[in-house]
N, C-alpha and C positions, 0 to 999 in steps of 0.2 A: 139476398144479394151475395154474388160471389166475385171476389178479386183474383185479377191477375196481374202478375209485376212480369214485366216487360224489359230488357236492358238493354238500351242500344248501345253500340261501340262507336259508330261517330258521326258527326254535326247532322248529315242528312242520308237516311237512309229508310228503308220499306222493308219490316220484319214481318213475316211469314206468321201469322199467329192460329189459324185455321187450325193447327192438331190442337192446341190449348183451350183452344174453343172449346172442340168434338168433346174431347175430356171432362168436359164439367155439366156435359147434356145429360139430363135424366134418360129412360128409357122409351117414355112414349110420344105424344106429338106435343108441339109447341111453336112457341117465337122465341128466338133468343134475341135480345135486345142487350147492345156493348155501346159502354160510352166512357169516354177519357175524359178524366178531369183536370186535362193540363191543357194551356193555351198557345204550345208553340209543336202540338203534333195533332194528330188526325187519324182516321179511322176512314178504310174502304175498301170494297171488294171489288178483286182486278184480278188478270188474270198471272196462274201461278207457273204455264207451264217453260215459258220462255222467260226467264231474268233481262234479255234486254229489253222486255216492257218495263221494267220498275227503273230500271238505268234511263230509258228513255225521258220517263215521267218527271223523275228528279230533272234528270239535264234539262228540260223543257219550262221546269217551273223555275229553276234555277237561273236560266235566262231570261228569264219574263219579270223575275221578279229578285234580283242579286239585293245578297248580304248588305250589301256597301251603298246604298242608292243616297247620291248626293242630299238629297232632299227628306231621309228620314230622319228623326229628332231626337228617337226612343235612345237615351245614350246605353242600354244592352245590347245594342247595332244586332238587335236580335226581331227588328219589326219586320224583317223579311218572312220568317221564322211563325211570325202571327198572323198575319196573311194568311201563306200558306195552308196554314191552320187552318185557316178561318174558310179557304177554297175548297179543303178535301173534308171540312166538316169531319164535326163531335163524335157522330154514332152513326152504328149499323143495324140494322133489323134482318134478321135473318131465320124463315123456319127449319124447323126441323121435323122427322117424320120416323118412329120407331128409334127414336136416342141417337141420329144422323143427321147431319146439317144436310139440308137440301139445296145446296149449293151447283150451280151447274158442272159438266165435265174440267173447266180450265178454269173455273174460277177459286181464288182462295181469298180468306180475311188478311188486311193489312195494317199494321200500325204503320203510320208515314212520321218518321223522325225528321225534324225539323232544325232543332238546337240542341243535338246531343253532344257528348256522351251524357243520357241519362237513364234514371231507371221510373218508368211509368205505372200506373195503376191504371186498368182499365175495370169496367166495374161491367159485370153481367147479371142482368136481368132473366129468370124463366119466365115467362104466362105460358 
């Protein structure tokens, strides 16, 4: 198992993590298999060549499902945050081919920060 730490700079954001990935690939074929062990961010593959898709995404989950909702209990008023989570899901699977993520032309890996500022471990798996 190999980790990665992660650092987000603030409350919700979508970090680029695909080169960190590529980095830790052995050299011949495989699955790479990522998964975060924290409950208020998420892991998925979207696409990397235009930023106003990940601004999109945030604002979009952002209104569907705000910080503040009268009716949450959790007093870390961070159950927006776990949701979220819980919508863009734990883990990715992803192969690879000659020590290369086979990932399409625009697509890249995403951590989705949900309640940062923080620093995350995500944990990779080879088969």
């Amino acid at each position: 198992m190999i980790d990665i730490t992660v650092k987000s700079s603030i409350r919700e954001e979508m970090l680029d993590i695909t080169s960190e990935v590529a980095e830790v690939l052995p050299a011949g074929d495989g699955v790479c298999v990522l998964f975060v062990q924290h409950t208020t961010c998420g892991l998925t593959v979207n696409e990397n060549a235009d930023p106003d898709v990940q601004s999109d995404m945030l604002g979009f989950l952002r209104r569907l499902i705000p910080q503040y909702e009268p009716n949450f209990k959790h007093f870390e008023h961070n159950s927006d945050a776990h949701i979220k989570a819980s919508l863009m899901g734990s883990s990715v699977t992803v192969p690879f081919e000659n020590g290369k993520l086979c990932l399409g032309r625009w697509q890249g890996i995403y951590l989705c920060e949900f309640d940062g500022p923080r620093e995350r471990i995500i944990l990779v798996k080879i088969l």
